[in-house]
C-alpha positions, 0 to 999 in steps of 0.5 A, a space after each residue: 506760636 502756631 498750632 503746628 504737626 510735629 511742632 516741638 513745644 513739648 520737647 523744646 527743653 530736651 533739645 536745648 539741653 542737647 544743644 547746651 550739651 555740646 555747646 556749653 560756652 554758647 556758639 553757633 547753631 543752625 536749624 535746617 528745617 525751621 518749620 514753626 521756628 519753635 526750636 530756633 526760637 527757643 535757642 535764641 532765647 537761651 543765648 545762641 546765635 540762630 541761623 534758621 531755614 527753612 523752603 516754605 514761604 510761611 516758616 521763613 517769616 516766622 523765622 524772620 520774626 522769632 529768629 532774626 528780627 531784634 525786638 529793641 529794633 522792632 517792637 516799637 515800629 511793629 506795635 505801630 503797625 499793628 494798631 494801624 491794622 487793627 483799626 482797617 476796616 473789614 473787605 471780603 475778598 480773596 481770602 475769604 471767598 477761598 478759605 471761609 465760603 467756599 471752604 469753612 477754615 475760618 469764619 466770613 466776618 474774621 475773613 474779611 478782616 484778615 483780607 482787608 489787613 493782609 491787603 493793607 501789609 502789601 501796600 505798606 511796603 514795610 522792611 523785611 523784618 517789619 513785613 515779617 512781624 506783620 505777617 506772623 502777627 495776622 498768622 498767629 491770630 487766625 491761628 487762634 480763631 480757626 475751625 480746625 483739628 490743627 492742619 488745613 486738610 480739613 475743617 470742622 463741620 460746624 464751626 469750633 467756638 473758638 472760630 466765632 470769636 474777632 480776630 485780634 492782633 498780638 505782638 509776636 514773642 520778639 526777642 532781644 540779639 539778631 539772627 538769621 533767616 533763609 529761605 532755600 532748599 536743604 540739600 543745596 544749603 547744607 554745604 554753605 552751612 556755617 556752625 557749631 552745631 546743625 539741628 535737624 528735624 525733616 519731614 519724616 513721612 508723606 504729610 507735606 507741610 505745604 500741603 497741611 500748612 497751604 491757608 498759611 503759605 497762600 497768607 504769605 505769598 498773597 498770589 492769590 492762585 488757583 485752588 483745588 479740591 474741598 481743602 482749596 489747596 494751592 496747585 502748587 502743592 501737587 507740584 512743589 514736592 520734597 523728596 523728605 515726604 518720598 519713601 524712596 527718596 527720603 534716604 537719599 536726600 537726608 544722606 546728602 544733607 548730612 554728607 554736605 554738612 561741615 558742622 562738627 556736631 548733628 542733633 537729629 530729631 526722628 519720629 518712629 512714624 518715619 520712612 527711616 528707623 533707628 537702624 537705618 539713622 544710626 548707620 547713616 549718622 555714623 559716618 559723621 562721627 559718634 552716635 548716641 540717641 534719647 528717646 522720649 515717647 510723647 502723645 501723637 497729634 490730635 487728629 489721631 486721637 480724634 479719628 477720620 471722619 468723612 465729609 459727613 462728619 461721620 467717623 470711619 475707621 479706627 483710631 491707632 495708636 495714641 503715643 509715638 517715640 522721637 529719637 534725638 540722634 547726637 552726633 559727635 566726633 567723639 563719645 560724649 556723656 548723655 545721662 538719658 541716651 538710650 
């Protein structure tokens, strides 16, 4: 998987429990907002039948691969085309000129090679699932050599270690069953929702996962756009606003998510940074049915306990604090026994 702010890794275990809770025969489960498909992943693999979405061009294919591709259907021909790219010889070209000169997210030589690969997967004209699995493959493997803290709102003032090192392909983590991968809006997809169970995690502040996650959005899309800014953010980023990342507009969007919902049960995921306190979640959950919530205190992302730094590389200001709660909010039609809701 990505590295990825507000990915789930750590707290994977707990949801699934939560999930397995109200559904201990298995069932349906969708994930409204499937980012890094961590979580979608993570269902799959303990037996459910996934339906993943997400409106960022980047989180689709990931969902495409961890979520809907069936690994007995498409190891074979991806360990193929995999090999095929591996052996394309290296092209500096858009990418690289945007993201490793211009801006110092990864190194040239590994620039080029992912140019000449992603150049290679658009001319293949590959299925979707085969595309996907491609796509997340070149992902995760300049994921694993970029000179960053985690986002692609800066990058390190001298290259991190791990940035010098060739670019390699890997198989994604595929799993064995088929689901299912949308890319839409939440709002508009909510009533169309068929489920056992929805899981919810929205962005929760002002961070924009386009706007952290644009090297990966532009790899996907591959329009090549205008950039802005010492990031070299797409231009759509200043237009391609949520309402989620809106503290006057989170309440009511969420709101309409939960209201067109027709699944009989809701997990919730809630950071404590959000827009939106428990007070004002519980309420809102509570028109859906009976609300218990876990809490489970975890470590913030890295880049708060490394600090703000200036271009310079100097760092101003001060570091807050270090640790953060994320609520689970179970929603059920009626009380059920969670030994560990607070």
């Amino acid at each position: 998987m990505i590295k990825y702010l507000g990915s789930k890794r750590a707290l994977l275990d707990r949801i699934v429990q939560a999930v397995r809770g109200r559904l201990p025969d298995g069932g349906r489960v969708c994930d409204l907002f499937s980012g890094s498909a961590r979580v979608g992943h993570g269902l799959k693999r303990d037996g459910f039948m996934v339906h993943s979405n997400d409106h960022n061009a980047y989180a689709h294919v990931l969902a495409v691969a961890h979520v809907q591709a069936d690994v007995e259907r498409w190891a074979g021909p991806a360990e193929a085309v995999l090999a095929e790219l591996a052996g394309v010889r290296p092209e500096s070209g858009w990418f690289t000129r945007t993201f490793c000169e211009d801006a110092r997210f990864f190194h040239p030589d590994n620039g080029a090679r992912i140019d000449a690969m992603r150049e290679r997967i658009a001319a293949m004209a590959l299925e979707p699932e085969l595309e996907a699995i491609a796509l997340v493959a070149l992902m995760q493997a300049a994921d694993r050599v970029d000179s960053t803290a985690g986002v692609h709102m800066a990058y390190m003032k001298s290259w991190a270690p791990r940035a010098l090192k060739p670019l390699e392909l890997r198989l994604p983590d595929l799993l064995p069953g088929v689901g299912r991968a949308t890319c839409r809006d939440a709002v508009e997809l909510a009533p169309e929702v068929e489920a056992d169970l929805v899981y919810l995690d929205p962005p929760y502040n002002q961070h924009s996962y386009l706007g952290n996650y644009h090297c990966w959005e532009s790899l996907v899309r591959w329009d090549k756009p205008e950039v802005y800014g010492v990031a070299n953010k797409r231009v759509d980023v200043r237009t391609r606003k949520s309402a989620f990342n809106s503290r006057p507009g989170i309440g009511p969007a969420l709101a309409a998510v939960v209201e067109g919902l027709q699944a009989p049960n809701l997990i919730v995921s809630f950071n404590d940074e959000g827009y939106l306190d428990r007070a004002a979640l519980t309420d809102m959950l509570s028109a859906r049915g009976h609300v218990q919530v876990i809490e489970i205190a975890r470590p913030r992302y890295v880049g708060a306990r490394i600090g703000i730094h200036n271009p310079k590389g100097e760092k101003v200001g001060a570091v807050g604090r270090l640790r953060n709660v994320e609520h689970l909010f179970v929603v059920t039609d009626r009380r059920v026994d969670l030994a560990d809701a607070a």
